[in-house]
N, C-alpha and C positions, 0 to 999 in steps of 0.2 A: 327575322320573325318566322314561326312556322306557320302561322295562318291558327292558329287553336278558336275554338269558338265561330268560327265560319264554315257555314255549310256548300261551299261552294258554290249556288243557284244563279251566280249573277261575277259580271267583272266588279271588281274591287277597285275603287279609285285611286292613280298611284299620288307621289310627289312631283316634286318636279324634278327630283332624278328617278325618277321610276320607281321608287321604294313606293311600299305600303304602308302608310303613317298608322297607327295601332289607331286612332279616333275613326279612322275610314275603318277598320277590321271594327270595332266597338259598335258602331252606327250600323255595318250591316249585322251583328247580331245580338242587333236590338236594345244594345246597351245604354244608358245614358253618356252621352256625349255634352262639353262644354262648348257653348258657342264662339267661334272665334273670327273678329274681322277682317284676319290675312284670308276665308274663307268664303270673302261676301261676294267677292265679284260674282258677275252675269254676264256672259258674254251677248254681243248683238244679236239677231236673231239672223239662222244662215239656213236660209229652205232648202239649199242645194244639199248640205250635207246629209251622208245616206250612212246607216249603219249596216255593220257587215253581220250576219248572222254570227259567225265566230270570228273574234279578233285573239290574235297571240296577247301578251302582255306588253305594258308598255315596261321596258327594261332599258336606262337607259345612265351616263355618266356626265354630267357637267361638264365636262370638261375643254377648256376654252384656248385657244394660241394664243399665250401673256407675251408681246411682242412690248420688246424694253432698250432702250438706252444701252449702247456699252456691247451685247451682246446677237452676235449674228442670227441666232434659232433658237428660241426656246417652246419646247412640246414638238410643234411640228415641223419638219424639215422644209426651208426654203420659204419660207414668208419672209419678205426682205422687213427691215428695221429701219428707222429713221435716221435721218444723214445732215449731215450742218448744209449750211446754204453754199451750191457751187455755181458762183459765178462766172462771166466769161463766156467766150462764143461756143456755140453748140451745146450750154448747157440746158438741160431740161427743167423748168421752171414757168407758170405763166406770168403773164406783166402784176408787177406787183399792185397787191393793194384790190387786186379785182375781187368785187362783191362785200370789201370792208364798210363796215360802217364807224360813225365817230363815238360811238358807245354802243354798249350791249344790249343786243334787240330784245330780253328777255329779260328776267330776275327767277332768279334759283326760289323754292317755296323754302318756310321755315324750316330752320336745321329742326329735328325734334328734341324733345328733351330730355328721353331716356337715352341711355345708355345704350352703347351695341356697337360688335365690333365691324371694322371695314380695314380695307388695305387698299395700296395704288399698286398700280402696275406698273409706274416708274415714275420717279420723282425729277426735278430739277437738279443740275447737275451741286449748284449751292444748296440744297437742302431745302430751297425757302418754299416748295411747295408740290403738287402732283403736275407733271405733265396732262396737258389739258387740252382743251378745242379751241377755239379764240372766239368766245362768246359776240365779238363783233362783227360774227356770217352767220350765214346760215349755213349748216349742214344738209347739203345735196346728199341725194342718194336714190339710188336706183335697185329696182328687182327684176333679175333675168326670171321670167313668167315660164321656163322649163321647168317639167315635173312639180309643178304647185300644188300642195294637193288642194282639195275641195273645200274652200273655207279656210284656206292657209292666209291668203294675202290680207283678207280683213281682217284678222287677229296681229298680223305683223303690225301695219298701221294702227290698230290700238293699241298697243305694246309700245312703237316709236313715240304715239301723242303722250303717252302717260308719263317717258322718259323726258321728254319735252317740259311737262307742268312740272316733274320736279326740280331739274335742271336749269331751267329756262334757256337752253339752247334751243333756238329756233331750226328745225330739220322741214327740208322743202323737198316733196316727192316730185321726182322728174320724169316717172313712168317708166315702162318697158325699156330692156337693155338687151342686146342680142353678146353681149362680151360673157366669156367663157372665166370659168374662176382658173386664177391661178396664184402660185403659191408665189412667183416672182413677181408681182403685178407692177405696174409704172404707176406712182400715184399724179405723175402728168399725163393725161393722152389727148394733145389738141387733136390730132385726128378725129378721133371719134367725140369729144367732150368739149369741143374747145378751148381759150384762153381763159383757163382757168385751173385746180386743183380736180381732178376726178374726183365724180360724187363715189360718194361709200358705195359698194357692190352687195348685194343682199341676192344671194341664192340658194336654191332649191336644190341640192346635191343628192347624187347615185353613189351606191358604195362603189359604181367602176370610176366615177370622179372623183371618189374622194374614200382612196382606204381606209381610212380612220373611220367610217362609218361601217365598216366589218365588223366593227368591236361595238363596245357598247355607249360609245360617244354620239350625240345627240345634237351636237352643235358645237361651233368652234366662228372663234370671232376676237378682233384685233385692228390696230390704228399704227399709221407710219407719224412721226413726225419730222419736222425740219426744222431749222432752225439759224437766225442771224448770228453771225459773229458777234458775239459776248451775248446773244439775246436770249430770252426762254427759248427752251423746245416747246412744240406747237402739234398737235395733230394736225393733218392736215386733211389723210382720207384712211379709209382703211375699209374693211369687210366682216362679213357676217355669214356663215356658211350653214345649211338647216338640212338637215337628214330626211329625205323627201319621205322614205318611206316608212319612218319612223313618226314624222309627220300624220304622215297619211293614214298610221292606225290609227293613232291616238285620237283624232277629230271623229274616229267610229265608236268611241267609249265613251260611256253617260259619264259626263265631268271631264271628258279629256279637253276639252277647247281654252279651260285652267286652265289645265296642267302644260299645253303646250304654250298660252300666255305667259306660261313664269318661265319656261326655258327660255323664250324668245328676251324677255325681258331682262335673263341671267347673263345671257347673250350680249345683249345691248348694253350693259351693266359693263360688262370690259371691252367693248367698243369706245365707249368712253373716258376708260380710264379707269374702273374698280379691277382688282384681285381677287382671287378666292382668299375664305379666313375659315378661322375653325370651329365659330358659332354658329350651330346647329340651329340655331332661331332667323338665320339672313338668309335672305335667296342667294345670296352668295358664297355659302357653303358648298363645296364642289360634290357632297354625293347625296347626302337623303334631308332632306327637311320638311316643316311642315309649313313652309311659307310657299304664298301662291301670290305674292305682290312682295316689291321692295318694305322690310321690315324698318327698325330705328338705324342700325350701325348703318346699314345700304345706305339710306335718306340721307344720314351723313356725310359720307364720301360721295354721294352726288352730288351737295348741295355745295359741296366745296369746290368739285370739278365744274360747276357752271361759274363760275368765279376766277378761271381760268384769266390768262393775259389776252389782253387785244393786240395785235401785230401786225398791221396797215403794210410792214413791208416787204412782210412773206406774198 
């Protein structure tokens, strides 16, 4: 879009790929706008957060590590993928069954009724469904608190609750984490995490940690799974990676604290299991949309990945 009918006086609110939705250019000049409730949210109120006299634009690309079944790397290099179960001495795994419960601590909310597209990021190897989380834990996970910016972490957590109510997997914040992201990560570290599955890693990345942040990517985020002999594939952990300083403009623009809500959420979206699709109406459209909450197709394929198998012996 060229901006026509805008007189520049002011930032222009983007999406949540950084584009400028023609109802944000309409609204600043002055135009009749239709009301819409992908638009209603309010974020908390965050006294810290301070605007910058001039901010650049938010400019940024969806685009996420669809980490899948079958193949070693896909998007970004060296994020390991999921592996069958390897038993035997010295292998890495903790004692099974730890933090299972005998049914699912949650219920996914109603599938909606409209229509709208979704995709998984990998399915079962029989066809019979998406690979999924094992709705009978709860999802640990943790944020390394470097380069946060101002007003970042309370939007992450409202973003994770809300993925929660749709889903009904239960996610249990474990606090601060001193662990460094990395592209080969262990999804065991009794060291540092104990007898257990490491919690999901949520960090704050530099473009010198994280090249993909040179460009115009905003976030990148994915799941390992494991799996028994003949049994489903399972997530077990995975991460979530957030452009600190990309971040950090966008919470200085009237309306960015959206807009960085819907990346985070686009984010968590394939941490769990959705794909990018090519309706322009889902948050999970990979470059410009007008959605700032999971739309009908997203809600769908969420409400099917809470639905996932329970697996006591991973």
């Amino acid at each position: 879009m060229d901006g026509h009918g805008y007189d520049g006086s002011g930032p222009l609110r983007a999406s949540a790929t950084g584009r400028i939705p023609q109802w944000v250019r309409d609204e600043a000049a002055g135009r009749p706008v239709e009301s819409s409730s992908g638009r209603a949210w309010s974020p908390p109120p965050a006294s810290a957060i301070r605007r910058r006299p001039r901010v650049r634009g938010v400019l940024m690309a969806l685009v996420a590590v669809a980490l899948t079944a079958g193949a070693a790397v896909l998007v970004a290099p060296d994020f390991r993928v999921g592996a069958p179960w390897a038993a035997g001495p010295g292998s890495r795994h903790p004692t099974p069954g730890v933090g299972a419960a005998d049914e699912p601590l949650g219920a996914p909310g109603p599938a909606p009724v409209a229509d709208g597209s979704y995709a998984f990021v990998a399915l079962q190897r029989d066809g019979s469904g998406p690979v999924a989380y094992d709705p009978c834990r709860p999802i640990h996970y943790v944020v390394r608190p470097d380069n946060a910016p101002v007003g970042g972490e309370q939007i992450l957590h409202d973003a994770v609750d809300r993925l929660s109510a749709v889903t009904g997997l239960q996610f249990v914040h474990d606090g601060a984490t001193d662990e460094p992201p990395s592209r080969d990560r262990e999804p065991f570290q009794p060291e540092r995490y104990g007898d257990r599955w490491a919690p999901v890693l949520i960090t704050w990345e530099t473009e010198q940690e994280n090249p993909d942040f040179v460009t115009d990517v905003a976030g990148e985020a994915g799941s390992q799974w494991m799996s028994l002999p003949g049994g489903p594939q399972v997530y077990v952990t995975g991460a979530v990676a957030l452009d600190a300083a990309e971040f950090a403009h966008m919470l200085t623009v009237s309306g960015g604290a959206a807009v960085a809500r819907a990346v985070i959420l686009h984010e968590l979206g394939h941490l769990v299991g959705l794909d990018h699709v090519s309706d322009a109406g889902q948050l999970m459209f990979p470059t410009t949309s007008h959605a700032l909450d999971y739309s009908d197709g997203d809600l769908t394929g969420l409400v099917e990945l809470g639905q996932g198998d329970c697996v006591p012996g991973l």
